[in-house]
C-alpha positions in Angstrom: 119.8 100.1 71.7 123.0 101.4 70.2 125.8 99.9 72.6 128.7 101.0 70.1 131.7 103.6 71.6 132.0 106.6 69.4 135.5 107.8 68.9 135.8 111.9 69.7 136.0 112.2 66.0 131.9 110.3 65.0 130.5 113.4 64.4 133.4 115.0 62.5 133.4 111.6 60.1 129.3 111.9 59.4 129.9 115.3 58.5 132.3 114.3 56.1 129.8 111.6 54.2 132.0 108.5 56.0 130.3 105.2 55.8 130.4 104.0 59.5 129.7 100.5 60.5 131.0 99.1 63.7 134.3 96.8 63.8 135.8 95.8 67.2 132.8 97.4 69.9 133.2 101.1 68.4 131.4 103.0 65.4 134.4 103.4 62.8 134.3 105.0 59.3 135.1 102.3 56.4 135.5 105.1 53.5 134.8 108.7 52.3 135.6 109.4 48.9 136.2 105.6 48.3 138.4 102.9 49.3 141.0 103.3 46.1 141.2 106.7 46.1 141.7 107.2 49.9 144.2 104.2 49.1 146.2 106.6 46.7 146.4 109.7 48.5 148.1 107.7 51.1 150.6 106.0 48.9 151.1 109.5 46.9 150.2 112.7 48.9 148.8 112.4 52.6 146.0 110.5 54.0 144.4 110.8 58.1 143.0 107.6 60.0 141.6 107.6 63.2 142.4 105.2 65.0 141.3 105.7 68.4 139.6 102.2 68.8 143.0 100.9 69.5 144.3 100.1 73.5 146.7 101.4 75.4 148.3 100.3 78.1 151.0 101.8 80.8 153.4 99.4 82.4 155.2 101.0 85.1 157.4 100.1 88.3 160.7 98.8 89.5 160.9 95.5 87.9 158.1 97.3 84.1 160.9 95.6 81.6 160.6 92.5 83.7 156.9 92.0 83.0 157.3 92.7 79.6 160.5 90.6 79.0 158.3 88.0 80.0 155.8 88.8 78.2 156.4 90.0 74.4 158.8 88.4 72.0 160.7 90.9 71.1 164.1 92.0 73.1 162.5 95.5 74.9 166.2 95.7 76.7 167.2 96.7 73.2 164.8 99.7 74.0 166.2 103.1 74.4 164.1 105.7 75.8 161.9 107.2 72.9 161.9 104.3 70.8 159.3 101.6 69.7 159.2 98.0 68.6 157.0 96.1 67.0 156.1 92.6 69.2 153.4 89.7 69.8 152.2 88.4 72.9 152.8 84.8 72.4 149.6 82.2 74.2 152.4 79.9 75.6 150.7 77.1 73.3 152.5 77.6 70.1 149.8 80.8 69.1 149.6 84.7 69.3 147.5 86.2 71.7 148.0 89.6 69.6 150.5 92.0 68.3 151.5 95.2 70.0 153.7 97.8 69.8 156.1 98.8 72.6 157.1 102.2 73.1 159.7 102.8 75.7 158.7 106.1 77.9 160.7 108.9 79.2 161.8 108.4 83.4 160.1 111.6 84.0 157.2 110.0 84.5 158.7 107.5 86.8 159.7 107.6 90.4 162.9 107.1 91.0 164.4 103.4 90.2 161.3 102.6 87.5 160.7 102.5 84.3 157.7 103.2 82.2 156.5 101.5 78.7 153.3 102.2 76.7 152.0 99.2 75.1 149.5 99.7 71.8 147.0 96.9 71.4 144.6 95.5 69.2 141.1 97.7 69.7 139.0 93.7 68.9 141.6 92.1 71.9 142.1 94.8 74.6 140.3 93.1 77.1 142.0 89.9 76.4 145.5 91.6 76.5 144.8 93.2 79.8 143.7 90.2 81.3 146.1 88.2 79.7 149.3 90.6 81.1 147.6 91.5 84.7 147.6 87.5 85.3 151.3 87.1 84.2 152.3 90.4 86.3 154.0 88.9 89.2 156.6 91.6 89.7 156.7 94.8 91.2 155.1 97.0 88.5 151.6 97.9 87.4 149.2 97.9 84.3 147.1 101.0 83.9 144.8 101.3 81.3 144.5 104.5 79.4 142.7 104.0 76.8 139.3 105.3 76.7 140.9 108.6 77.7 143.4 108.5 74.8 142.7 110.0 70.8 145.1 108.2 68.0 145.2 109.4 64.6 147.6 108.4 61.9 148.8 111.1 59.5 150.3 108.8 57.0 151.8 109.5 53.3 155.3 111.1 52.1 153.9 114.0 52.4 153.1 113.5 56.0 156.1 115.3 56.9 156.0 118.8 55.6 151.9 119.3 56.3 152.7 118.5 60.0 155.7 120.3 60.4 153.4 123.6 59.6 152.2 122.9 63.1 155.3 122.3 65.4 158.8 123.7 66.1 160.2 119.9 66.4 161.9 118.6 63.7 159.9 115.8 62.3 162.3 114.6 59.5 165.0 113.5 61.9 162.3 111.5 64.1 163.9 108.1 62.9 161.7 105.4 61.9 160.5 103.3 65.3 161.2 106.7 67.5 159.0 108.9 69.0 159.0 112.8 70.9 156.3 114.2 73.0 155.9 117.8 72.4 154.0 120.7 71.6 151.7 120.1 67.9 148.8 122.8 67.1 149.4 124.0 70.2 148.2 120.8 72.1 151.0 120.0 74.5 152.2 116.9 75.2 151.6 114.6 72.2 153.5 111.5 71.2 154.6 112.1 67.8 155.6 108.7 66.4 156.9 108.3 63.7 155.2 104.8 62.8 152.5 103.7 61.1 150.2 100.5 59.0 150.5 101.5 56.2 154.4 101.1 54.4 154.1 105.3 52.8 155.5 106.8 55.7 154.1 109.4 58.6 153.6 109.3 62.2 150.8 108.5 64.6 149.6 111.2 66.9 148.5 110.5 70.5 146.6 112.9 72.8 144.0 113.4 74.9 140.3 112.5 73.6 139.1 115.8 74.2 141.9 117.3 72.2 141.6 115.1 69.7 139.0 117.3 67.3 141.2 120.0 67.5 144.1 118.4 66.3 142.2 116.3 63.6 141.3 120.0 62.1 144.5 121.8 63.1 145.9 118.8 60.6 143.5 119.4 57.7 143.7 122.9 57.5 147.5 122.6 57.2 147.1 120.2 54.4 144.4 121.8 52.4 148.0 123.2 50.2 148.7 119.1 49.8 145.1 118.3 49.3 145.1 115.9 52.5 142.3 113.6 53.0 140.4 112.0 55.5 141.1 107.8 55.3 138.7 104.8 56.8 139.5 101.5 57.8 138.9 100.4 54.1 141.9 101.4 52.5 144.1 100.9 55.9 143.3 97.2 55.5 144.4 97.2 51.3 147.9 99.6 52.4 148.5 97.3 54.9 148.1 93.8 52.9 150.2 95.6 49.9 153.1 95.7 52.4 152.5 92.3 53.9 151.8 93.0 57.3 150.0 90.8 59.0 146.5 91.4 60.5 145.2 89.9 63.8 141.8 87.8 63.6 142.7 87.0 59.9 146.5 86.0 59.3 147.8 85.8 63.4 145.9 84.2 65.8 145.8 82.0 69.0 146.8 79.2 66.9 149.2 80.2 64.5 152.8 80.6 66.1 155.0 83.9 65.0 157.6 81.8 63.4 154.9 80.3 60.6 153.6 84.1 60.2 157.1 85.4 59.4 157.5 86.9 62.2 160.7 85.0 63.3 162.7 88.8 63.2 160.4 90.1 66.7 160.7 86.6 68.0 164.3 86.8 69.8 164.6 83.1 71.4 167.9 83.9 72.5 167.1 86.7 75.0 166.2 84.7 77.9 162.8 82.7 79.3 159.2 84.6 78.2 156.0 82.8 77.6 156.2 80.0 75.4 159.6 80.5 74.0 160.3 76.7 74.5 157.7 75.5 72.3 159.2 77.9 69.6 162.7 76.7 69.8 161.7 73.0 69.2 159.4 74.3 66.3 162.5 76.1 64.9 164.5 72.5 65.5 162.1 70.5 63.9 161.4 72.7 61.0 158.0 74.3 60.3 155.5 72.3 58.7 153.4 75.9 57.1 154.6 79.2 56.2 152.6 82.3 55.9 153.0 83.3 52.0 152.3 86.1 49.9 150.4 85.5 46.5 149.3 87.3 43.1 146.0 85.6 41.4 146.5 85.0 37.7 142.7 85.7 37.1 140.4 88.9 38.1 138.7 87.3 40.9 139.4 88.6 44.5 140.8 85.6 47.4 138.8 85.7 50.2 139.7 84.8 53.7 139.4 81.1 54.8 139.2 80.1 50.4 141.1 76.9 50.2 144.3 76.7 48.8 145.2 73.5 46.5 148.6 72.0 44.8 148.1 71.2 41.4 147.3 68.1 41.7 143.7 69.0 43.9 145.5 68.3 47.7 144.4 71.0 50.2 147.8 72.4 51.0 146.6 75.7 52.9 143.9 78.4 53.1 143.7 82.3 52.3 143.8 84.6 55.3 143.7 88.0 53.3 142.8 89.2 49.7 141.9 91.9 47.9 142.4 94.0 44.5 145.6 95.9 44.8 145.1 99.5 43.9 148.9 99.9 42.7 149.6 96.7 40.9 145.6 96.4 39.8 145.8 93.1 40.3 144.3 90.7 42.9 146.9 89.9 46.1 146.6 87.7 49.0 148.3 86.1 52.1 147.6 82.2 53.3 149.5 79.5 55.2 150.8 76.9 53.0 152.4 73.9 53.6 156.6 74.5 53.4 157.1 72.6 50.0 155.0 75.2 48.2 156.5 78.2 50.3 159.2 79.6 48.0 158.8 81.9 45.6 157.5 80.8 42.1 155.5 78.3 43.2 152.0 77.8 41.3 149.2 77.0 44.1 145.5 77.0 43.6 142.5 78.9 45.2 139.4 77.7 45.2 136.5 80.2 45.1 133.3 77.8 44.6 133.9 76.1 41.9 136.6 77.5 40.1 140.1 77.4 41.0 142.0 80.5 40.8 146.1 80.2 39.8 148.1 82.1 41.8 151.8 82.3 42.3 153.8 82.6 45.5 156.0 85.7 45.3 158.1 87.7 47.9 156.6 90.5 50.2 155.8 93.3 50.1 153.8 92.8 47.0 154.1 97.2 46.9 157.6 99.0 46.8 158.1 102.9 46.0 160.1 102.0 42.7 156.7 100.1 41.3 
């Protein structure tokens, strides 16, 4: 029996020719046309995901910056309302439990004296997260979860911009980066228009009701038909993403690797008082970190794969691969891994082993993709 969640958009992706398969409890299309080419029209033109799979979760009350203070790495004081931040949910063992984003919500939807934030979570760890948060929610605030009742899609590409701005009188160019509006789009009211995204080309990510959600997948398209717009799977949102060196939970962050080793010492702010294992990360800053997450080009035409071994020259097993693939821009093979320190900097020449040949690669600085390439 099939036990899989369809997003509101299954039937609208089979019609289409998308090859579905399921990833994190839900039916989700991989590709249309094909991974490269949905690839491209992101980086070049305009590119749709849905993305519905993904949580949400409402934190709201009296002491809501309180429980997430204490419970994300990032500074969320620094929030003003209608911006987001990007954030982790450290395990308090030296590990991630996942990464989020945290928007910070208008007061309308408060009572008086709260505050409101919308956290986005990984669709593979929602029901970890929610535990997770409800057991470490000992103020005055609450954790409702919204979302099987809320539609995501991702309108991503540099032409993002001018097709969506056909269907809204808000001004989407001066939506900085990490902001958001809710307003009127296709004539759905009350979306969050946010002007994030996965991928590094630009856009926003578009948040409504599930049973809106069809319309404003089509209301999109037929405003891009001039821009030739096209629909995008999970395929090329995984080779965008590793292009621009963002990390990806289950294969380079996870409940043992700690935010510092993953680069992610910029949403881990140690000096903005107590949250869950912010003690073990200062003395793993004071000691010095013993592995870094790295970013790597293969000197050969064979793809790393996750968990390959990584090698010094001299044959020692120094780290492993977390991500790979062949990047559609450069056209050459890229990947992420966790090395040890010594072979961190840039230049250096490590080794992956695939069977029984060891692929050269070179450490080199992320993102592996920038617009002037």
């Amino acid at each position: 029996m099939d036990t899989l969640k369809h997003t509101p958009l299954t039937t609208i992706h089979q019609s289409l020719g998308a090859r579905m398969a399921p990833f994190a409890g839900y039916l989700m299309p991989i590709s249309y046309a094909g991974i490269r080419e949905e690839h491209m029209a992101v980086r070049n033109g305009v590119g749709v995901f849905d993305v519905t799979h993904m949580g949400e979760f409402i934190v709201r009350g009296r002491q809501a910056l309180d429980l997430v203070q204490a419970v994300t790495s990032n500074d969320a004081s620094k929030l003003a309302i209608g911006q987001a931040q990007y954030s982790c949910l450290p395990n308090g063992e030296g590990g991630i439990v996942d990464d989020l984003l945290v928007y910070r919500l208008p007061e309308e939807m408060c009572s008086e004296g709260e505050q409101a934030f919308l956290l986005v979570v990984n669709a593979s760890n929602l029901a970890k997260d929610w535990e997770w948060i409800n057991r470490h929610n000992q103020y005055d605030t609450r954790l409702i979860d919204i979302s099987d009742e809320t539609g995501l899609i991702a309108v991503q590409g540099p032409k993002a911009v001018q097709v969506l701005q056909r269907l809204t009188d808000i001004d989407l160019a001066a939506i900085p980066y990490y902001h958001f509006v809710k307003g009127t789009i296709a004539g759905i009211d009350n979306v969050l228009i946010s002007a994030t995204g996965y991928t590094g080309s630009g856009g926003f990510e578009l948040y409504t009701e599930n049973d809106k959600l069809p319309a404003l997948w089509e209301a999109v398209f037929q405003a891009g038909e001039p821009d030739d717009i096209q629909p995008a799977g999970l395929g090329a949102r995984d080779t965008l993403r590793l292009e621009m060196g963002y990390c990806l939970y289950g294969n380079d962050i996870n409940d043992t690797t700690s935010p510092l080793e993953a680069g992610l010492g910029w949403i881990t702010k140690l000096k903005k008082g107590p949250f869950i294992g912010r003690d073990l990360m200062v003395a793993q800053k004071e000691a010095g970190l013993t592995r870094k997450l790295v970013g790597f080009t293969v000197k050969d035409r064979r793809v790393p794969r996750h968990d390959y071994v990584i090698e010094s020259e001299s044959g020692e097993t120094i780290g492993i691969v977390t991500s790979g693939t062949q990047s559609p821009n450069l056209d050459i093979p890229i990947g992420m891994g966790y090395v040890a320190s010594p072979y961190a900097a840039a230049g250096s020449t490590i080794y992956v082993v695939a069977g029984s040949k060891r692929l050269e690669a070179e450490v080199c600085p992320m993102p592996f993709y920038r617009k002037e390439s």
